[in-house]
N, C-alpha and C positions, 0 to 999 in steps of 0.2 A: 504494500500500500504506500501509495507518494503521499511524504508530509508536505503539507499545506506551507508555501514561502511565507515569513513576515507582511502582509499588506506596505508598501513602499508610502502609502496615502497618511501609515501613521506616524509617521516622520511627520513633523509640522514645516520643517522649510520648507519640503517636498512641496507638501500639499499646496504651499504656497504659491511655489512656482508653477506648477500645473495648473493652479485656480489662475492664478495670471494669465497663462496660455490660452485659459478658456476651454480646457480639456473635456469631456463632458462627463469622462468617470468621476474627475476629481470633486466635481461640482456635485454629485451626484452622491460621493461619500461622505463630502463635504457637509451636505444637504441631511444626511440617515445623520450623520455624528450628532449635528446641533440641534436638530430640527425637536426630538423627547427635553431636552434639559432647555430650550426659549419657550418652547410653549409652557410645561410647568411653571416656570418662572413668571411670564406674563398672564396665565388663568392667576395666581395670587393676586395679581394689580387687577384683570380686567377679568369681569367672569363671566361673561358672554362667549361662547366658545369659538362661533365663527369673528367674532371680534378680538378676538386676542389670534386666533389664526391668523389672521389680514394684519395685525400689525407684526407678527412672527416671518410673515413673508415680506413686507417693507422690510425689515431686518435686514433679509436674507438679500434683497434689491440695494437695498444701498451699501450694503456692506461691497457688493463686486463693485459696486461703480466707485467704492474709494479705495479697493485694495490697494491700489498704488502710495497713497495714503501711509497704512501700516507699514510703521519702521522696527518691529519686534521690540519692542521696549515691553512689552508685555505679552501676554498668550493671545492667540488669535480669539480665543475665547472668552476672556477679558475684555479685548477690545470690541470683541462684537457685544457682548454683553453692555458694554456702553452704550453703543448705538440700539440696542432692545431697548435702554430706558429713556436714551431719546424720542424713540417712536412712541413710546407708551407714555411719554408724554404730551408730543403731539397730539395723539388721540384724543386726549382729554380736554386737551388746548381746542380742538375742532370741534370736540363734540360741547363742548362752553360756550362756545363761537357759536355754534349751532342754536344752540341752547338762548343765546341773545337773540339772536336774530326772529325768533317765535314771540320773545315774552319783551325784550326792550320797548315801551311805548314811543315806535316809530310814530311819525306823522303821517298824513295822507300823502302830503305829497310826495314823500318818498316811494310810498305803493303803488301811486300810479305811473313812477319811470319803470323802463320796461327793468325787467330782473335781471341781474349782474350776477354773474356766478357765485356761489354761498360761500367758495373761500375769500371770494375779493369782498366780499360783502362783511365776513367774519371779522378778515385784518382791520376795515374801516370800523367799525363796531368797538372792536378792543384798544384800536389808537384814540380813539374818543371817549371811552372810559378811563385809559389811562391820563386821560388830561385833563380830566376830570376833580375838583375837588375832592380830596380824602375821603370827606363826610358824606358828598352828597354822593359819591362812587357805592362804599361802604352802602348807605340805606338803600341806592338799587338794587345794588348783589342784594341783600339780605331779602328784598321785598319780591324782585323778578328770576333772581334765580334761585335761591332758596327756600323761595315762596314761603315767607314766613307771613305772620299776619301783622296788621299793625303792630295790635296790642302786643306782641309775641316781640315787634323789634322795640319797641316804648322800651321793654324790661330791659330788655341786653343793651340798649344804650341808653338805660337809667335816663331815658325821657320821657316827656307826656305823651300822648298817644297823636294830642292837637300838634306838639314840637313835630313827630314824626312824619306827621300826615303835609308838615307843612315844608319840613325838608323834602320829602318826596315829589311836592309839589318842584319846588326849585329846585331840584335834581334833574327831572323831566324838561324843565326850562331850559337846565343850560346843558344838558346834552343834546337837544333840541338843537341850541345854538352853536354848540361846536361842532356839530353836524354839519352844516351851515357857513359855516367859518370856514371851515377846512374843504369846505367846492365839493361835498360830496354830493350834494343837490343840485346837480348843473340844470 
């Protein structure tokens, strides 16, 4: 009976340079090695299964298109593990974006230009939140994406319900306005 050679794939330079080349086994062993241990890893963070899949496979996309990138200062595993938690942050980052663009109280006129794709729509969303005062940022998260209730934000910022009701008011003004400001309303 012939013993079975060492796999050459499990050398990590190897693998390396093969995955460089574009080989399709290496890619493929590449693929079996990591694919059990990013997915466990991302169902902890996202527990959606075809959603933690799809950001396991972005992993696996960006990770070829930066090989060139990895200078072995760490395991290939390591570093891909970096970029799993970049993605799984994204994710979260879009699905937030997403998440504004349902419940932010846009104005009309915004609705009736025609619709811009939800990521370009996302980044505008979050660049206008972030320029947003503290306070009146803070009481939107809480109220539109938290979906907490007035009374429910009154307590956690030990104010009145009227204080609340009244920041939310001028919350909606002035993201309103830097909506506005920054030409996203052409």
């Amino acid at each position: 009976m012939r013993t079975r050679k060492p796999l050459l794939l499990d050398n990590e330079e190897f693998l390396l340079k093969e995955l460089r080349q574009g080989k399709k086994k290496a890619v493929r062993f590449w693929y079996k090695k990591f694919f059990p241990l990013f997915l466990n890893t991302t169902l902890k963070k996202i527990s959606k299964r075809e959603d933690a899949e799809e950001v396991v496979q972005e992993t696996f996309i960006n990770s070829l298109k930066q090989l060139h990138l990895f200078k072995n200062k760490s395991s290939l595993k390591t570093w891909m593990m970096s970029i799993l938690f970049h993605e799984i942050a994204d994710f979260y980052r879009k699905k937030y974006a997403k998440k504004a663009l349902k419940i932010i109280p846009l104005f009309d006129e915004i609705l009736q230009k025609p619709l811009m794709d939800q990521q370009e729509m996302s980044v505008k969303v979050e660049d206008v939140l972030l320029d947003m005062k503290k306070e009146y940022r803070e009481v939107l998260l809480l109220k539109y994406f938290d979906k907490k209730k007035v009374q429910d934000i009154a307590v956690k910022l030990k104010k009145t319900t009227k204080a609340v009701e009244s920041d939310l008011f001028r919350a909606r003004r002035e993201f309103r306005g830097l909506y506005l400001e920054k030409g996203y309303l052409e």
